[in-house]
C-alpha positions in Angstrom: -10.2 -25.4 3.8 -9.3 -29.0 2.1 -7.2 -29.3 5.8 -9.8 -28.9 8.0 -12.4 -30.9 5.7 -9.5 -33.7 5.8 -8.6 -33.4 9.0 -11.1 -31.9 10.7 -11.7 -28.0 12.2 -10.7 -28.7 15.3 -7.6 -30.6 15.0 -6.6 -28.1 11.6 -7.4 -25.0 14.5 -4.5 -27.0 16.0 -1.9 -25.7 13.5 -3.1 -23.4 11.3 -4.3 -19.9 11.5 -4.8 -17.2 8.6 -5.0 -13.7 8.2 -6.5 -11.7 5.9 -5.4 -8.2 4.9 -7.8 -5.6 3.3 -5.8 -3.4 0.6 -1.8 -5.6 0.4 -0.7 -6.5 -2.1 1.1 -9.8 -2.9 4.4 -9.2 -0.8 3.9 -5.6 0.7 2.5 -2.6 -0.9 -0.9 -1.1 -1.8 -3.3 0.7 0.4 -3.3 -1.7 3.4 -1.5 -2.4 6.3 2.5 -3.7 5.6 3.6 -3.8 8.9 3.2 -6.6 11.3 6.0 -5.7 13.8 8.6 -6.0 12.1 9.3 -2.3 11.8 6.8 -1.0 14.2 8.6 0.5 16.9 8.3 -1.1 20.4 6.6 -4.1 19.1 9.5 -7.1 19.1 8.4 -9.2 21.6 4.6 -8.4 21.7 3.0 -11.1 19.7 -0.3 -9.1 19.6 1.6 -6.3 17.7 4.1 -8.7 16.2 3.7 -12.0 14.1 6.8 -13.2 14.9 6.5 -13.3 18.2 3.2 -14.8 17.8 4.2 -17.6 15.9 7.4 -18.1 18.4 5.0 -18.1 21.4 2.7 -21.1 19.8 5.6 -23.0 19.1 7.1 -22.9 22.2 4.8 -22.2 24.7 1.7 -23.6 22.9 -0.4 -20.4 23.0 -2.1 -19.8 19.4 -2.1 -16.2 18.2 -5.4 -13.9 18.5 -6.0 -10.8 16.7 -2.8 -9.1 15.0 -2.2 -5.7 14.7 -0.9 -4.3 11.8 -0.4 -1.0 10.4 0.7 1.1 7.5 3.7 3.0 8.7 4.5 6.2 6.1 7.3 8.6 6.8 9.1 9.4 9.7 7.4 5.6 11.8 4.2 7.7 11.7 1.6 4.8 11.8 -1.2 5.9 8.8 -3.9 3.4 9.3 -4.1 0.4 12.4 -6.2 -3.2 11.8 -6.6 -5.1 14.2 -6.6 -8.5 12.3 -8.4 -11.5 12.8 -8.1 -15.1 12.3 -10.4 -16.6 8.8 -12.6 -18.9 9.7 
């Protein structure tokens, strides 16, 4: 928040976006979701279902991400829980 109070919301909107995630833990784990593409299958070039390809799609084409969706994946790629994620403000 210093950022935008520096800088300004508008121009920090710019360049920054975060995400919070109910229930993970500090690097993966716990009860929330883990997964934000990167082993969800189908989901390698979807930047709603991959944050990745969200971030790769801002840089380069200048489109910020929206909502994310993540999910818990447990077993065999069975997806547990879904959240659709959006950005702090």
């Amino acid at each position: 928040m210093a950022v935008a109070a520096t800088m300004g919301s508008a121009d920090a909107a710019s360049f920054i976006r975060l995400y919070m995630v109910p229930g993970m833990q500090h690097c993966g784990g716990g009860s929330g979701a883990t997964v934000f593409g990167q082993q969800a299958p189908g989901a390698a070039g979807d930047p709603e279902h991959n944050v990745s390809a969200a971030l790769e799609r801002w840089v380069e084409q200048g489109i910020a991400p929206g909502p994310i969706v993540a999910s818990k994946i447990v077993g065999e790629n069975h997806a547990h829980l879904l959240l659709r994620l959006q950005r702090y403000r």
